[in-house]
Jmol script that loads the backbone (N, CA, C; Angstrom):
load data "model"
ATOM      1  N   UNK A   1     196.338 167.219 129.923  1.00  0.00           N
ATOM      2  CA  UNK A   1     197.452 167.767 130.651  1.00  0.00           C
ATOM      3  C   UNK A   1     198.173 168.776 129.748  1.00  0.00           C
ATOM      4  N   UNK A   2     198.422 169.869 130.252  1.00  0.00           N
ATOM      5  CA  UNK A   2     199.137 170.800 129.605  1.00  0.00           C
ATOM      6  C   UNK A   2     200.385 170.647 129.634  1.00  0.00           C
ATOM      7  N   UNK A   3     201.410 171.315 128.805  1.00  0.00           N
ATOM      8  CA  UNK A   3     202.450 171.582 128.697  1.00  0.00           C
ATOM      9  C   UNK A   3     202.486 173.195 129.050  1.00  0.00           C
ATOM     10  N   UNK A   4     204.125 173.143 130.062  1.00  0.00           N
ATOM     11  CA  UNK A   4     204.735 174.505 130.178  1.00  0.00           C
ATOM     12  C   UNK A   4     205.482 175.226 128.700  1.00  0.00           C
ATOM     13  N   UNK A   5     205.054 175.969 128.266  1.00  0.00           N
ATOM     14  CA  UNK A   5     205.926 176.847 126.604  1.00  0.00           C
ATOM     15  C   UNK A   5     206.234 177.664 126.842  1.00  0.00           C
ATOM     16  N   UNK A   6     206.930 178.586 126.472  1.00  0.00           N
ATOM     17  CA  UNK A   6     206.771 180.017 126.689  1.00  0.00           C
ATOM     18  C   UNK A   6     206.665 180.286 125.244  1.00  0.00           C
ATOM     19  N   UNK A   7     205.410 180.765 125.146  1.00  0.00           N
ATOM     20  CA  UNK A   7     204.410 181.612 123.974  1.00  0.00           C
ATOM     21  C   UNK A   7     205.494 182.993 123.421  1.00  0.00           C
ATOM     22  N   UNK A   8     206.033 183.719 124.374  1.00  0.00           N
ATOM     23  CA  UNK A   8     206.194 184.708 123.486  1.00  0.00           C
ATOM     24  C   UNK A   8     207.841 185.001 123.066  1.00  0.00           C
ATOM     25  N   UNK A   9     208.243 183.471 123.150  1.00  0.00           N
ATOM     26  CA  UNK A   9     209.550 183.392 122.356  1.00  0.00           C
ATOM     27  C   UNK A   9     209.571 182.095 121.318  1.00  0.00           C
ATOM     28  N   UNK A  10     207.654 182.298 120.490  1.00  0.00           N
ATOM     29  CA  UNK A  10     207.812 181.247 119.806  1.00  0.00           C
ATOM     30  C   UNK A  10     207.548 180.023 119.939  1.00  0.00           C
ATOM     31  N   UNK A  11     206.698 179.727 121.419  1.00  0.00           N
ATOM     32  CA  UNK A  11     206.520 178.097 121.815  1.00  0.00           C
ATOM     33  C   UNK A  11     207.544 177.295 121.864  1.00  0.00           C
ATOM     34  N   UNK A  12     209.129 177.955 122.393  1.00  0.00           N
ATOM     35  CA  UNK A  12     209.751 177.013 122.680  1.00  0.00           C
ATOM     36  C   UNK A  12     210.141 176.821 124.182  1.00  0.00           C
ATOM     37  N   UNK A  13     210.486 175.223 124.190  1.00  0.00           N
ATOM     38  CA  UNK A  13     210.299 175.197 125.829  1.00  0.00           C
ATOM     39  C   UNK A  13     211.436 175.334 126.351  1.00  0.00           C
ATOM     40  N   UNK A  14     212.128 175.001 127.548  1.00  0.00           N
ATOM     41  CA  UNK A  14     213.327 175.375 127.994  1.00  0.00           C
ATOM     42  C   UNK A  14     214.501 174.294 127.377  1.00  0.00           C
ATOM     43  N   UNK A  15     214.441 173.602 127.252  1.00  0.00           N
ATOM     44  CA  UNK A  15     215.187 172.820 126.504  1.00  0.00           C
ATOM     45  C   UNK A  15     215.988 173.525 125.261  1.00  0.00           C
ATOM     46  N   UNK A  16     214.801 173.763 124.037  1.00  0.00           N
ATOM     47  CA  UNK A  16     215.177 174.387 123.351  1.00  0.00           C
ATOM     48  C   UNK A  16     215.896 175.860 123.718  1.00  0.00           C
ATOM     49  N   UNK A  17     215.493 176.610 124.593  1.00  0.00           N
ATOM     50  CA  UNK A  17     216.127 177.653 124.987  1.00  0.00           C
ATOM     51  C   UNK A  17     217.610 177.743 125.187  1.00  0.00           C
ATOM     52  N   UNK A  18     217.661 176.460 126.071  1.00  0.00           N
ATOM     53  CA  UNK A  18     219.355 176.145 126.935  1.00  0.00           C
ATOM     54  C   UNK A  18     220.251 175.715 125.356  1.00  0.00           C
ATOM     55  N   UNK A  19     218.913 175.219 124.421  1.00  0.00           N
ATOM     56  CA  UNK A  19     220.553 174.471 123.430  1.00  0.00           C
ATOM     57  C   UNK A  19     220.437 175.579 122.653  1.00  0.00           C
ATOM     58  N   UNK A  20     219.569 176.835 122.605  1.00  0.00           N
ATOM     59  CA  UNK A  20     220.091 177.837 121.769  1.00  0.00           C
ATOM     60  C   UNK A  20     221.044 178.716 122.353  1.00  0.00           C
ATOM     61  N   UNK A  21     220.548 178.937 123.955  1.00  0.00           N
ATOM     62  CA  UNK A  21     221.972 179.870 124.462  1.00  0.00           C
ATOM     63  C   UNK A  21     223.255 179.223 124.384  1.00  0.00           C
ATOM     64  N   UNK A  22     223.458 177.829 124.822  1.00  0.00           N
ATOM     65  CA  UNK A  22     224.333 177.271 124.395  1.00  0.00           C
ATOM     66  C   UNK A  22     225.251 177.553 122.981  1.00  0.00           C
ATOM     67  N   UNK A  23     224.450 177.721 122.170  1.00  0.00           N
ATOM     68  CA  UNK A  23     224.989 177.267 120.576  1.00  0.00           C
ATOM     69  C   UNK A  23     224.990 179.052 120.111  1.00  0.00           C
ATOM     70  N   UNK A  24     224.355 180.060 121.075  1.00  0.00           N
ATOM     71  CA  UNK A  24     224.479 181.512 120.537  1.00  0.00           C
ATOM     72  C   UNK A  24     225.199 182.353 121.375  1.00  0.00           C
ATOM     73  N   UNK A  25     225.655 181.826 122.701  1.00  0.00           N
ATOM     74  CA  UNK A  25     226.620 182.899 123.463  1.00  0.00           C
ATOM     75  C   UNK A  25     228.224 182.689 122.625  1.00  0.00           C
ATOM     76  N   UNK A  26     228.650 181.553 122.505  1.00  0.00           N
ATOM     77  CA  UNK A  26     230.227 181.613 121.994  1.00  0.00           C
ATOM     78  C   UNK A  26     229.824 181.641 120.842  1.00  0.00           C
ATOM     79  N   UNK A  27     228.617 182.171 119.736  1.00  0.00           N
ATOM     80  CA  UNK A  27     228.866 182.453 118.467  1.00  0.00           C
ATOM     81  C   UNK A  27     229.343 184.140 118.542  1.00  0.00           C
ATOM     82  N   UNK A  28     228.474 184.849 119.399  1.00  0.00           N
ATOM     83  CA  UNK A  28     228.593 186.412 119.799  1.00  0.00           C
ATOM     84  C   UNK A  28     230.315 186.258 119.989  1.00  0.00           C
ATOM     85  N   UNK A  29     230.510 185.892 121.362  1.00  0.00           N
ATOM     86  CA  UNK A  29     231.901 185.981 121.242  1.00  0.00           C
ATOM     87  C   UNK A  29     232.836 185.763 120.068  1.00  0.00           C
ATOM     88  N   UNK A  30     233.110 184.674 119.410  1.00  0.00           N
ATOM     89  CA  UNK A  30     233.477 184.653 118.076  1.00  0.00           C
ATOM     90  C   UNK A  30     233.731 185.694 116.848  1.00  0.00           C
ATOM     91  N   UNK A  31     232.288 186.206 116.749  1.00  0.00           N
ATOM     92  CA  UNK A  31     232.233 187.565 115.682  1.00  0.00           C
ATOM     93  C   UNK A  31     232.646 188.519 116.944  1.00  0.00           C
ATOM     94  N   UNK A  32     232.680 188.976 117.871  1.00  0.00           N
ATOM     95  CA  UNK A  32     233.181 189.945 118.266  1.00  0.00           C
ATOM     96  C   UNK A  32     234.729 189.677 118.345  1.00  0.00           C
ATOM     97  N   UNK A  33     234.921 188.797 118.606  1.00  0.00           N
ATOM     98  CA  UNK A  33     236.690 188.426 118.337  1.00  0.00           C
ATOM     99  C   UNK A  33     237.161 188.524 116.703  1.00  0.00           C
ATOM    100  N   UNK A  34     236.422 188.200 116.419  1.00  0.00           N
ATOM    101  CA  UNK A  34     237.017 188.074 114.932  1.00  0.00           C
ATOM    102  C   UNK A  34     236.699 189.801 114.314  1.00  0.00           C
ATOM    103  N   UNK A  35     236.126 190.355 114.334  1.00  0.00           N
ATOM    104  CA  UNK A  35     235.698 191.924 114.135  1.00  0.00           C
ATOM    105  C   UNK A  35     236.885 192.591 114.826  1.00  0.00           C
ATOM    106  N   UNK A  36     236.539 192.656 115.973  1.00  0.00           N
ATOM    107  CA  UNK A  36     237.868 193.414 117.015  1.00  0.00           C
ATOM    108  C   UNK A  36     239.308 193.095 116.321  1.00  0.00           C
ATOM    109  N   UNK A  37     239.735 191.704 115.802  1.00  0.00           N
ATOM    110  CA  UNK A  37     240.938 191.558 115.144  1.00  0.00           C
ATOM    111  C   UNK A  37     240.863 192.019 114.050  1.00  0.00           C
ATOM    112  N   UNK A  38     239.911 191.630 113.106  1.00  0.00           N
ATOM    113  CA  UNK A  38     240.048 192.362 111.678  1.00  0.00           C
ATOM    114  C   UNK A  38     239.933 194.151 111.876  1.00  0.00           C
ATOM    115  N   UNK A  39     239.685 194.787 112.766  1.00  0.00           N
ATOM    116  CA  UNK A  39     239.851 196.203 112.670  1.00  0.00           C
ATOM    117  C   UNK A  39     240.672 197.147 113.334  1.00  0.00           C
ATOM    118  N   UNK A  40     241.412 196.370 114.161  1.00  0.00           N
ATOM    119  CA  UNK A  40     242.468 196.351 114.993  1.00  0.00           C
ATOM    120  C   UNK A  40     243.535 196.837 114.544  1.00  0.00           C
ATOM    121  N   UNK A  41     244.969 197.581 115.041  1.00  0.00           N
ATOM    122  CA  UNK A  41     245.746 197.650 114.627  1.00  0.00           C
ATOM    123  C   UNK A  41     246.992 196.708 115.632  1.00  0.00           C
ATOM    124  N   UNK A  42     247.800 196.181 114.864  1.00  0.00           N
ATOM    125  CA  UNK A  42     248.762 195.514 115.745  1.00  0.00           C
ATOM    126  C   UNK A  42     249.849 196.059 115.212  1.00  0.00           C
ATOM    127  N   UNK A  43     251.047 196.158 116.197  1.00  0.00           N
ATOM    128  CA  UNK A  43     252.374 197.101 115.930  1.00  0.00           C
ATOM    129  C   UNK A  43     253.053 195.617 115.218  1.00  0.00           C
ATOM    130  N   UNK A  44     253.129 194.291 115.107  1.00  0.00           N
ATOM    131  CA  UNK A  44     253.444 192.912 114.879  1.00  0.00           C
ATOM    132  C   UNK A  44     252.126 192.281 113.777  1.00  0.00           C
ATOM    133  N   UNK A  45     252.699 192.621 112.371  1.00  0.00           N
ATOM    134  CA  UNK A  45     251.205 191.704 111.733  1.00  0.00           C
ATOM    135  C   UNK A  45     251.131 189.820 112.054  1.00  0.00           C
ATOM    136  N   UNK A  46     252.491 189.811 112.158  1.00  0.00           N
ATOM    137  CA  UNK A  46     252.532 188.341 112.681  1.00  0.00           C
ATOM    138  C   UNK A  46     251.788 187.953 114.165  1.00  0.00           C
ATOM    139  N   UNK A  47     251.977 188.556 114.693  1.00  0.00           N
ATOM    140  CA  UNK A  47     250.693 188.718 116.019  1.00  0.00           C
ATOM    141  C   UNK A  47     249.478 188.742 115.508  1.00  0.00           C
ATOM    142  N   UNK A  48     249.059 189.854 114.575  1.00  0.00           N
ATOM    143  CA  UNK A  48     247.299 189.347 114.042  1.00  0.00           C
ATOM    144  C   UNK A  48     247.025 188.280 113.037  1.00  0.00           C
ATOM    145  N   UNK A  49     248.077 187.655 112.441  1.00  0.00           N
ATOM    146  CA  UNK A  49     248.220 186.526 111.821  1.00  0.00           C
ATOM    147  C   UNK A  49     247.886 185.750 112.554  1.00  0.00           C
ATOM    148  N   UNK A  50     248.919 185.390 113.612  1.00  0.00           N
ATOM    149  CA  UNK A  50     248.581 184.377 114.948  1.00  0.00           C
ATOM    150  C   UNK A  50     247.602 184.392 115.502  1.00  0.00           C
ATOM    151  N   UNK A  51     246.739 185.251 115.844  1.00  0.00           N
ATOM    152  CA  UNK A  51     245.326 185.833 116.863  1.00  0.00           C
ATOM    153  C   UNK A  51     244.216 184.948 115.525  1.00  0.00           C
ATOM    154  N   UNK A  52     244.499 185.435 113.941  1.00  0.00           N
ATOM    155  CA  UNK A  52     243.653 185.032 113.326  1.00  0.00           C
ATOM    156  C   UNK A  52     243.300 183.336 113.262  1.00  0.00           C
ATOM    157  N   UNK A  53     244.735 182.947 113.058  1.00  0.00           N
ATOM    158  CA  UNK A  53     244.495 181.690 112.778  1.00  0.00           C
ATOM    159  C   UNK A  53     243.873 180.920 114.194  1.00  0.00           C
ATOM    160  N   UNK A  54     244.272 181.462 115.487  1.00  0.00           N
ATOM    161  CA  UNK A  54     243.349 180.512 116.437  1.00  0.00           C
ATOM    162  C   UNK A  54     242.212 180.519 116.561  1.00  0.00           C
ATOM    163  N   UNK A  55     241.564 182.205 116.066  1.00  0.00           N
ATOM    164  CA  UNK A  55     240.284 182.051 116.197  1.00  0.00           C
ATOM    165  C   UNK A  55     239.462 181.848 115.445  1.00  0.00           C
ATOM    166  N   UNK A  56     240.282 181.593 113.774  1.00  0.00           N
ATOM    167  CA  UNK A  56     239.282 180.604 112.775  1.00  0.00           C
ATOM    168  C   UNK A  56     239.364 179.377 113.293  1.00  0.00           C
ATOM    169  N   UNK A  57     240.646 178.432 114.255  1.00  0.00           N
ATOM    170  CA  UNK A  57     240.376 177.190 114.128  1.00  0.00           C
ATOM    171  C   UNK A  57     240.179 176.526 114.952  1.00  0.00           C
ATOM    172  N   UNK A  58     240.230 177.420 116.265  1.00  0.00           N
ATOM    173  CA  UNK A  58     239.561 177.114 117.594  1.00  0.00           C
ATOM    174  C   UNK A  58     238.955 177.781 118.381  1.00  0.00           C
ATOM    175  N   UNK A  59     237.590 177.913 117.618  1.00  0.00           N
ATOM    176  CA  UNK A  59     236.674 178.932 117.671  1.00  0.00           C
ATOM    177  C   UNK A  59     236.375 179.529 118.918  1.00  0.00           C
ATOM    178  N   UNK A  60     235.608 178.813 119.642  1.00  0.00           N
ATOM    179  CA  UNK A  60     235.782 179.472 121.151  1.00  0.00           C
ATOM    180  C   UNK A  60     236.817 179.935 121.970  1.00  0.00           C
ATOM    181  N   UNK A  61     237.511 178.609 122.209  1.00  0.00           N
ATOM    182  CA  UNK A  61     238.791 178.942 122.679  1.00  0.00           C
ATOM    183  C   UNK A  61     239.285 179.844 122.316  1.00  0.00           C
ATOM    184  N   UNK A  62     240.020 180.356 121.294  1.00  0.00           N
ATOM    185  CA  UNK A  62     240.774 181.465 120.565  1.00  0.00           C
ATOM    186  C   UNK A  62     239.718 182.522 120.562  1.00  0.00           C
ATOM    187  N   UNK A  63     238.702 182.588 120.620  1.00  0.00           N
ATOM    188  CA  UNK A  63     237.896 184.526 120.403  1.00  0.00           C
ATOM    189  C   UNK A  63     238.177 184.362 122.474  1.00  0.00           C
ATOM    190  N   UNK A  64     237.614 183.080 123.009  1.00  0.00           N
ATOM    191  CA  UNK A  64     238.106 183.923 124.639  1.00  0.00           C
ATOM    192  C   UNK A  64     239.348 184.464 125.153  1.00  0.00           C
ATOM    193  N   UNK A  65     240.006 183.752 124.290  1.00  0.00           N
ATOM    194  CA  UNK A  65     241.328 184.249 124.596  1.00  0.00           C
ATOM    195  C   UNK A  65     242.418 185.370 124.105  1.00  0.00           C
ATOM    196  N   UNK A  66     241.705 185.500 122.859  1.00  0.00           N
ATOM    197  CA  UNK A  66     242.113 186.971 122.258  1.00  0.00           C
ATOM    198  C   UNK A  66     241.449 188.089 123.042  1.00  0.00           C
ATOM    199  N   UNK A  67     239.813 187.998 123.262  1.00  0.00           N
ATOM    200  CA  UNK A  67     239.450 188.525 124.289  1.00  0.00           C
ATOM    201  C   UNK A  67     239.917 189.138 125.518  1.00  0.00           C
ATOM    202  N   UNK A  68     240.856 187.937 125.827  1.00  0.00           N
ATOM    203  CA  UNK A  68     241.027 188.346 127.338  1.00  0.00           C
ATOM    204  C   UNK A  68     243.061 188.541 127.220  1.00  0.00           C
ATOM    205  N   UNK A  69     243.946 188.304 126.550  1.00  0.00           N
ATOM    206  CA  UNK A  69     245.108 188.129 126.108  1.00  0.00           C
ATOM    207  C   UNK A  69     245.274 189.087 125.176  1.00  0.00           C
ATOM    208  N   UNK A  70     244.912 189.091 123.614  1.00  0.00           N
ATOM    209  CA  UNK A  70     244.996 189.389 122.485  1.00  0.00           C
ATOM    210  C   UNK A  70     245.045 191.144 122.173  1.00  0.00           C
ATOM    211  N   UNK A  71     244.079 191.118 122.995  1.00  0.00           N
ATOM    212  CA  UNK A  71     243.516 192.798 122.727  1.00  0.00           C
ATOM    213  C   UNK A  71     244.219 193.520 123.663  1.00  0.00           C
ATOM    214  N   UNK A  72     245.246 193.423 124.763  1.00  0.00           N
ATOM    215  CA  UNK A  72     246.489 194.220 125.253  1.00  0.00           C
ATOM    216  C   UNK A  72     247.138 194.291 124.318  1.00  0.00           C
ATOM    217  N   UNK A  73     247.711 193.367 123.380  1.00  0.00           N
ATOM    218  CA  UNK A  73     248.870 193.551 122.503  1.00  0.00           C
ATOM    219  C   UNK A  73     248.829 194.443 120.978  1.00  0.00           C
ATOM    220  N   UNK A  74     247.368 195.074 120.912  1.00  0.00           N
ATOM    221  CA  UNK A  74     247.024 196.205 120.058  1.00  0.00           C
ATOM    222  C   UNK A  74     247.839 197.049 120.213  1.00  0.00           C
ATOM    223  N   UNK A  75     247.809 197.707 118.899  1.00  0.00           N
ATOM    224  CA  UNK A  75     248.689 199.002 118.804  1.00  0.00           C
ATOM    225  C   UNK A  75     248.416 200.372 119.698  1.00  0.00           C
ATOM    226  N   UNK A  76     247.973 201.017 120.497  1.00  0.00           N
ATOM    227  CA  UNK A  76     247.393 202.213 120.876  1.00  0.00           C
ATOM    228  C   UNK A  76     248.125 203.717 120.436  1.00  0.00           C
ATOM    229  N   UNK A  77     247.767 203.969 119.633  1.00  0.00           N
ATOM    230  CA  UNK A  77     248.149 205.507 119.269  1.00  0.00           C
ATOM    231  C   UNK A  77     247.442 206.276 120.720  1.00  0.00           C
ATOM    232  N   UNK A  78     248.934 207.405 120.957  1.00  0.00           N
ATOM    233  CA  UNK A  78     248.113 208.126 121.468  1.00  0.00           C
ATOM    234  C   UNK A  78     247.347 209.467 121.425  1.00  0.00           C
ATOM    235  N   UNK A  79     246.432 210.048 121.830  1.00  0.00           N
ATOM    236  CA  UNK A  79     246.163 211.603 121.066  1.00  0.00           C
ATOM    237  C   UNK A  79     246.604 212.451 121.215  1.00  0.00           C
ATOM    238  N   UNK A  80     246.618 213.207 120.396  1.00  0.00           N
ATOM    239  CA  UNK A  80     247.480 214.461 120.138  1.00  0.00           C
ATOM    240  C   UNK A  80     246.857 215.388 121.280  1.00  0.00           C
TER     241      UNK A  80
END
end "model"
wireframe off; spacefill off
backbone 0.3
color backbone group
């Protein structure tokens, strides 16, 4: 009896698939939260203080929510 794999991501089966998307979509989010804040400008450093510390210590939570909250309260210069 065969087994279903999929060969060209490595012989892994869906299982393994679901616990890697699992364990690699809120890592993406994360570094993109944490990047976007570290290069960011905020008119309040105590605001990117605050943004930082949630999303070192509640990792998901805090990059979705800087995400979706956080990144209005950037500085926007406008152009000349």
């Amino acid at each position: 009896m065969e087994t279903t794999t999929l060969s060209f991501i490595g012989n892994l089966g869906a299982g393994e698939l679901i616990i890697l998307s699992i364990l690699f979509i809120p890592a993406v989010f994360w570094i993109w939260a944490l990047i976007d804040l570290l290069t960011s400008k905020f008119s309040n450093s105590i605001e990117k203080l605050i943004w930082l510390i949630a999303i070192i210590f509640i990792p998901v939570l805090g990059a979705i929510l800087y995400l979706m909250i956080g990144r209005r309260q950037k500085r926007r210069d406008s152009p000349l």
